[in-house]
N, C-alpha and C positions, 0 to 999 in steps of 0.2 A: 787597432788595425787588424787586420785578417779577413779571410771567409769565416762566416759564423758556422758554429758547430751546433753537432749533436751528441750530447755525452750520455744522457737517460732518454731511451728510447720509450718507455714507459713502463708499469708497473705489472705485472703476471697477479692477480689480486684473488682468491679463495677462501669462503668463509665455512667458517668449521661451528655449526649449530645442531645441536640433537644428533651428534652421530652422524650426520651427513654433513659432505662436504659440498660447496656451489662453488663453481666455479665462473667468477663476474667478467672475464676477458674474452674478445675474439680474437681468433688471428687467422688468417687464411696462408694454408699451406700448398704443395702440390698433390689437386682432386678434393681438398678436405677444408674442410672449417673448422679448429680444436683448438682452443671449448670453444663453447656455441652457449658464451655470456649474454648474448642479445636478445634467448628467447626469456631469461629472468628480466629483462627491463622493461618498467610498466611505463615508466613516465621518463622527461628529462624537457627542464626548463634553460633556459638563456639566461632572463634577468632577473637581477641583475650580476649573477655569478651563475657559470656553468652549473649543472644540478641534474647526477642520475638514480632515479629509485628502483631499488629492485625489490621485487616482490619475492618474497622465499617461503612458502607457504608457510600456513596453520596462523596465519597472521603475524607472522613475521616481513620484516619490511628493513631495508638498510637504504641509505643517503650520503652519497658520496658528491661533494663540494669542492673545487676546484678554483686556484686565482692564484693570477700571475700578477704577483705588486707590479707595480710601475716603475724604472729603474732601477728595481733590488737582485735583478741577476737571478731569479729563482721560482719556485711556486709552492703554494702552500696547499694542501690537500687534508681534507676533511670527511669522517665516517660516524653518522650517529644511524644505531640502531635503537631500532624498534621490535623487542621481542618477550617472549615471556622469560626467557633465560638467558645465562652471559654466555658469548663464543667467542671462538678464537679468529682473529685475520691475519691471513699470511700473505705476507707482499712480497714479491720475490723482484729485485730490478734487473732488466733487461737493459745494458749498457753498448752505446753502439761506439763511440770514441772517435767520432769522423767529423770530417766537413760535410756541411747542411745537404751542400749539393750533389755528394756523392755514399753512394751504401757499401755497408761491409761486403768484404768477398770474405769465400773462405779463404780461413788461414788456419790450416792445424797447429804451428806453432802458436798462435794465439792463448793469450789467457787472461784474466780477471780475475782483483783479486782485492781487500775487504782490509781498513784498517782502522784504528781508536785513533782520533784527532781530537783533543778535547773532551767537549760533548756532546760530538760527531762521530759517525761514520764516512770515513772517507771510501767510496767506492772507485775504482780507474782499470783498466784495459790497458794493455800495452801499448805503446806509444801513442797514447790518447795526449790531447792538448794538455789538460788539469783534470783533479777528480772529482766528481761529484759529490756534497756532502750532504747527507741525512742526518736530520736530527726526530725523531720519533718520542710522541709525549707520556708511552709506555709500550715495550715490548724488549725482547729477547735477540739476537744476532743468529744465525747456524751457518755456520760455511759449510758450503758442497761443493759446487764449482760445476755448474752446466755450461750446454752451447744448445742455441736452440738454432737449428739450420733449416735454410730456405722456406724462410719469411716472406710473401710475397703483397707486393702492394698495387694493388689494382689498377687503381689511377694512375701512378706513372706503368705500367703495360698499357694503358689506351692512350699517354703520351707517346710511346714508342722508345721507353726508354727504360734501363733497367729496372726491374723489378723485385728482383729477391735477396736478401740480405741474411746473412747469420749476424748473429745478437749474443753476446755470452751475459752471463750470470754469478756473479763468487759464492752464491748464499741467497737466504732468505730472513723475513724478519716474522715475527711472531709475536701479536700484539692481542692480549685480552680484550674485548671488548665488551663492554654493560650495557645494559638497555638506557637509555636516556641520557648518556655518556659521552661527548666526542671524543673519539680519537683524532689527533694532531700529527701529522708530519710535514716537515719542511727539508725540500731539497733545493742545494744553492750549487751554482759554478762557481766554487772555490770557497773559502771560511765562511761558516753562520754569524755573524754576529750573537755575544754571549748573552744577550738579553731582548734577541727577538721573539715577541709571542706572537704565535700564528693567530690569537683571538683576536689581537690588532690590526695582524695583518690585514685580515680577513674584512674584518669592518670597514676600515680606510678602503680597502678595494671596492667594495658595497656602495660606500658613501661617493668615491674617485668616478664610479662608471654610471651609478645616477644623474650626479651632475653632468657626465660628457654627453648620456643619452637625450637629455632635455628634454623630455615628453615620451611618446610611447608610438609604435607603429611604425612602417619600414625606414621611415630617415632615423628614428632611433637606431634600431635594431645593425645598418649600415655603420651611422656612426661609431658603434663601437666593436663591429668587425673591420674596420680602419682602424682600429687599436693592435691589431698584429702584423701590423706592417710599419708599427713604429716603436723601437727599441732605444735601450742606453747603451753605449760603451765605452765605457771610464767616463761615466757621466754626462755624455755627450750626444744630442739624441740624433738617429741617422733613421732612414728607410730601408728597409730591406725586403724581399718576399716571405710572406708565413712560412715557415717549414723550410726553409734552403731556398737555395737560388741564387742569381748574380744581379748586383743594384743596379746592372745597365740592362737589363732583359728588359723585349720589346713590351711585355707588358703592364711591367712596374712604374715605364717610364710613361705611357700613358695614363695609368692610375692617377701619377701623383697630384697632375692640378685640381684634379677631383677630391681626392684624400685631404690636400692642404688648401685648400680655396676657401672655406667657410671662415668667418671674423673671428672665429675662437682658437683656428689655426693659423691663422695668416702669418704672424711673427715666426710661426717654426716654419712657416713653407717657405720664407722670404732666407732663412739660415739655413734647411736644407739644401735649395735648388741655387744659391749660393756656392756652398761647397762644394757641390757637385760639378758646377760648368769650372770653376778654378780650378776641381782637380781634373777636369778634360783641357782645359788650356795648359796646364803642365805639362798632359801626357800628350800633346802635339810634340812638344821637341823630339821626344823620346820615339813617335811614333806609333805610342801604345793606344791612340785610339781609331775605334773603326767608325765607317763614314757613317752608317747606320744610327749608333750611338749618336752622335754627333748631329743628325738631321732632327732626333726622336727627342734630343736632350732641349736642341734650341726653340724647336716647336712647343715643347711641355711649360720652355718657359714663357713663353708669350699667351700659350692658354691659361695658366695660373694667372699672369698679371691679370688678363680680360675677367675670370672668374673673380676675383679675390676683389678687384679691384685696387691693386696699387701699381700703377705705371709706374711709378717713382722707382721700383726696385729696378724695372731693365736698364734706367740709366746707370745703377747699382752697378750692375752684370755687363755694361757696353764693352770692355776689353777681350773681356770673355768671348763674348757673342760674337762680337766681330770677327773674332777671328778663328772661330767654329765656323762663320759662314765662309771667311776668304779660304779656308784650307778645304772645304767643299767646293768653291767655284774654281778654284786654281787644278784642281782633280790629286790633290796632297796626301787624301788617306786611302786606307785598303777600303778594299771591298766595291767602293761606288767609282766614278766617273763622269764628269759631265760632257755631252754629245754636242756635235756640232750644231742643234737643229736649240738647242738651249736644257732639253730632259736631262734627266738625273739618271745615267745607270747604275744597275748594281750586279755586281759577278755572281755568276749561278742561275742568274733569269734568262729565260729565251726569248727575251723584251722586255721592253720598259714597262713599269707597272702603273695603273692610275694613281693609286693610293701615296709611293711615294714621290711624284710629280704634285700632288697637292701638299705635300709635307714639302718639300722642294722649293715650290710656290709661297708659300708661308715664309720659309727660312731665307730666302732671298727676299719679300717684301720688309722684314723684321730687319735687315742686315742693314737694308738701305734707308729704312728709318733711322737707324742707329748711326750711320754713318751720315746722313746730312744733318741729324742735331750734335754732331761733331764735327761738322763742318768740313767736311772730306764729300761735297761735291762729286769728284770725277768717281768715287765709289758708286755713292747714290746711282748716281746717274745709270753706269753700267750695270748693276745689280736689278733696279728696276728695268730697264729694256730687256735682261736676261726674264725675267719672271711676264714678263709682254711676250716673249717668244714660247715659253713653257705654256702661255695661256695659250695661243693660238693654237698652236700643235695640238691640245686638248682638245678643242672645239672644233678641230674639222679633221681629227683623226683616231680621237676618242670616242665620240659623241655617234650615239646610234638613231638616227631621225625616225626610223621607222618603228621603232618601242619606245622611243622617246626614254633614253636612259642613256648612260655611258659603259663601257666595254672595262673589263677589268685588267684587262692588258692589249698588248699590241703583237703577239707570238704569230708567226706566220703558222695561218693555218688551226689554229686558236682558239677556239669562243669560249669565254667562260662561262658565259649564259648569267643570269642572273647574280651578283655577290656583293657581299655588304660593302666590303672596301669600296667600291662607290661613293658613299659615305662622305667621303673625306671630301671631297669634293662642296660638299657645304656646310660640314660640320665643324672646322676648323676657324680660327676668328677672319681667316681672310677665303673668300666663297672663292671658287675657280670658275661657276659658272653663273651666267645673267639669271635674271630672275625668274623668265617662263619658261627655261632651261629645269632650274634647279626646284620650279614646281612639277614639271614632267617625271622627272629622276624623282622627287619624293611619293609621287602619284604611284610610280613602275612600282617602289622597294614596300609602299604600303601595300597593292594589290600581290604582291610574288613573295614576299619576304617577311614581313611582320606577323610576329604570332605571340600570345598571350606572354609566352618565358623568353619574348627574344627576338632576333631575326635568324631566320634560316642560315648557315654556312656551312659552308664541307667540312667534315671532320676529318680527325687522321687517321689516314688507312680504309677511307672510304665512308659513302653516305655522307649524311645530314647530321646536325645538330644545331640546338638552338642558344646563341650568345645573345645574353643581354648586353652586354660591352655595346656593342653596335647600337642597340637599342638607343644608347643616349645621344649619337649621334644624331641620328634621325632627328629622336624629337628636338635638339640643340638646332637641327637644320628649321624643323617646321615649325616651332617659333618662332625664330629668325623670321620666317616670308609671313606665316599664320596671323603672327601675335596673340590675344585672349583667345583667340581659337584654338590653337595651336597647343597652347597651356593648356584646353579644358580635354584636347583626345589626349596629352602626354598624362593625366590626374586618372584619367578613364583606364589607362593602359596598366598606370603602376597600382593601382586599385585592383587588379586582376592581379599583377604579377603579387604583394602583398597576399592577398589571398592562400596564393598558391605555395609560397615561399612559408607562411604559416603552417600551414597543411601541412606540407612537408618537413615541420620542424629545425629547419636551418634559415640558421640567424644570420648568415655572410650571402655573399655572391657568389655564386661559382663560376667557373670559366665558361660554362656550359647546364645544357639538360638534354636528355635523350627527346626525341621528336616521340616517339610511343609514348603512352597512358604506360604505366603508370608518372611520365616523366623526371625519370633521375637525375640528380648532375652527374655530370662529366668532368672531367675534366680537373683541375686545379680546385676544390673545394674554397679554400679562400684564396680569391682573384684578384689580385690590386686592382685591376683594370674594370674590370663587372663593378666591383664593389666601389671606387671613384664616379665611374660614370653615374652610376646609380645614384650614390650620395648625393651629387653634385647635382643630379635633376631632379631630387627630393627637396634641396635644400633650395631651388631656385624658386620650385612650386609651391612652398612652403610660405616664402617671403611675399608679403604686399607693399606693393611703393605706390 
């Protein structure tokens, strides 16, 4: 149990060849980039393990190999050179000792400090959770004891949210290296097992991510960037976000029917999305859950069933669900409310929003399904008239006849003018709007919104950017009305996006890309939500019935 941590921030790595030293790290400071490891990188492959080469002249060349076993808590790290002579690599570890979701501050009192476990190094930070242990397949230990201050990371600054971190250090390690030679290191949260070899590891991993890739090309490449968003803890396997984060963030919780939908996951989506609504039905008594949560959580699971194909599980989850919906329609949790006209509010809007009225619409028709095949009647009943009044208010107060699109909210004085959240409106398993409605709205978002990496939406702190997330909605919609048509622009669209995602050497989804040439992500590097949607209409395009 807990929030996940981060104990090894990662490695400060410099190779000591001919008297000169390279130094293979970047890090971005304030005004500066030091070292500037990335103008030594020639190459770096995905599969079926991470893989970065660096060129170090005179024909010299190092390969550094990376793999995170699958429930062993740790990763194993790989360096074979290519050179005329042996040199030295110095790995220094940069330890951060926190929770995922939050960065060090400074702290003068702070320290880091380096001990013999076995035959291990136990590395730990002051009131860190547990220590890190390395175990290294040749090298030397030197304690120093740095602080490397204000670290800044980029991606969360264009999130808006903290960016800079101090990192301490107790030492470095100092490891010979031969031409033709791997070097091995293996670091774990908490004891190495005495007779793990990284050469195993390494293989098993190889062999583990071939099989899950199935073939080659973006639904590979997805599938198994959907492998960092599913974790062990005490053997148990849960979802969480790459890198930090909270398992109820709004866009995890979209991801997931996408992540778990495919027949090779279905049993683990059926036991995570399980656990998850039980431990939201618990935390009803208590309070502790928000209505948000709650709309995004019940909605996720009815898109999974419809994807995966197993109804049988919502009657699994009826207890649950039901009473995620009654504590939404009764107005029982923070945050939301429901209005006398049938809408969903939520606190902090200056109106009701489209997006969640169509999540609203969903979780009220799911509710009273579930409640008339349990034979509770006078629920049904109410819950469907509730979700007949949500529609109406749509359709003659959402609905723009003269662009033929719907409005992104209702804020006096208002317009959003064009935005994806739209979307939701036909992309979810129950449409909010009739059908030459909801070829209107696909017709608007193809002509004003759709572009090679995405659909247009506002980013934070102003402008544009381009989400694929959205993207899968769309073509989720224009299937729906299209059929083989539909399939052959959604094949046309990811055949582009594939391309470009190629080009650019990144194997995941990001939350985002910049709208400018040379288009960068933005955003959250690995996406649940990008990387789900995407999966999911790879994997649908993929399938012939």
């Amino acid at each position: 149990g807990g929030p996940p941590h981060v104990l090894l921030a990662r490695f400060e790595e410099t190779l000591e060849l001919a008297g000169r030293r390279h130094e293979l790290g970047t890090s971005q400071y304030p005004g500066v980039l030091h070292p500037r490891g990335f103008e030594l990188l020639a190459g770096f492959a995905l599969e079926p393990l991470p893989q970065w080469t660096f060129e170090l002249g005179e024909g010299a060349r190092l390969t550094r190999t990376l793999a995170r076993p699958r429930g062993r808590g740790g990763l194993v790290l790989s360096w074979l050179l290519e050179a005329p002579a042996p040199a030295w690599l110095e790995l220094r570890p940069l330890l951060a000792g926190r929770e995922a979701a939050r960065l060090r501050a400074f702290d003068p009192g702070a320290s880091s400090r380096a001990s013999s476990v076995a035959l291990d190094l136990a590395l730990e930070v002051d009131g860190g959770p547990l220590p890190i242990c390395c175990r290294v397949s040749d090298g030397v230990w030197e304690a120093d004891g740095l602080r490397y201050r204000d670290l800044e990371y980029e991606r969360d600054r264009e999130a808006g949210r903290d960016f800079r971190e101090d990192l301490l250090s107790p030492g470095r390690l100092r490891c010979p290296l031969r031409p033709g030679r791997p070097l091995h290191l293996l670091a774990w949260a908490g004891p190495i097992a005495p007779l793990a070899d990284p050469r195993q590891l390494l293989d098993e991993e190889r062999r583990r991510l071939r099989a899950l890739r199935d073939g080659h090309g973006l639904l590979a490449e997805l599938r198994q960037a959907g492998e960092a968003f599913l974790v062990e803890h005490a053997h148990e396997p849960v979802v969480e976000p790459a890198f930090g984060g909270d398992l109820d963030s709004e866009r995890l919780l979209r991801g997931l029917p996408g992540l778990l939908g495919e027949p090779a996951r279905a049993e683990l989506g059926a036991t995570l999305l399980g656990r998850l609504l039980w431990r939201l039905q618990a935390g009803l008594e208590q309070g502790q859950v928000a209505g948000r949560t709650a709309l995004l959580a019940t909605v996720a699971a009815a898109r999974w069933s419809q994807i995966s194909g197993h109804p049988g599980a919502l009657a699994a989850w009826r207890g649950a669900l039901l009473e995620l919906v009654a504590a939404l329609a009764e107005g029982r949790l923070p945050s939301v409310s429901p209005a006398e006209n049938g809408l969903l509010l939520e606190a902090g809007e200056r109106g009701p929003r489209l997006s969640t009225q169509a999540l609203w619409f969903n979780a009220l028709l799911l509710g009273a399904e579930l409640a008339r095949a349990s034979g509770d009647q006078p629920r049904a009943a109410a819950w469907s008239a509730v979700a007949a009044r949500v529609r109406d208010v749509v359709l003659r107060g959402f609905w723009d006849e003269g662009r033929g699109t719907l409005l992104g909210g209702l804020a006096e004085g208002h317009d959003d003018g064009p935005c994806p959240e739209v979307l939701d409106a036909v992309g979810l398993p129950h449409a909010l709007l009739p059908r030459e409605r909801a070829q209107r709205l696909l017709a608007h978002v193809q002509s004003d919104l759709l572009q090679p990496l995405g659909l247009r939406a506002p980013a934070p702190g102003g402008g544009d950017w381009l989400c694929p997330a959205w993207a899968g909605s769309f073509f989720e919609g224009l299937i729906r009305l299209a059929g083989e048509e539909g399939k052959r622009a959604a094949r046309e669209w990811l055949r582009a996006y594939s391309a470009r995602t190629c080009e650019a050497g990144l194997g995941s989804a990001p939350q985002a890309w910049d709208t400018r040439p040379p288009h960068a992500p933005r955003g959250a590097p690995f996406d649940p939500w990008s990387t789900g949607e995407l999966q999911h209409l790879a994997a649908r395009l993929g399938r012939r019935r």
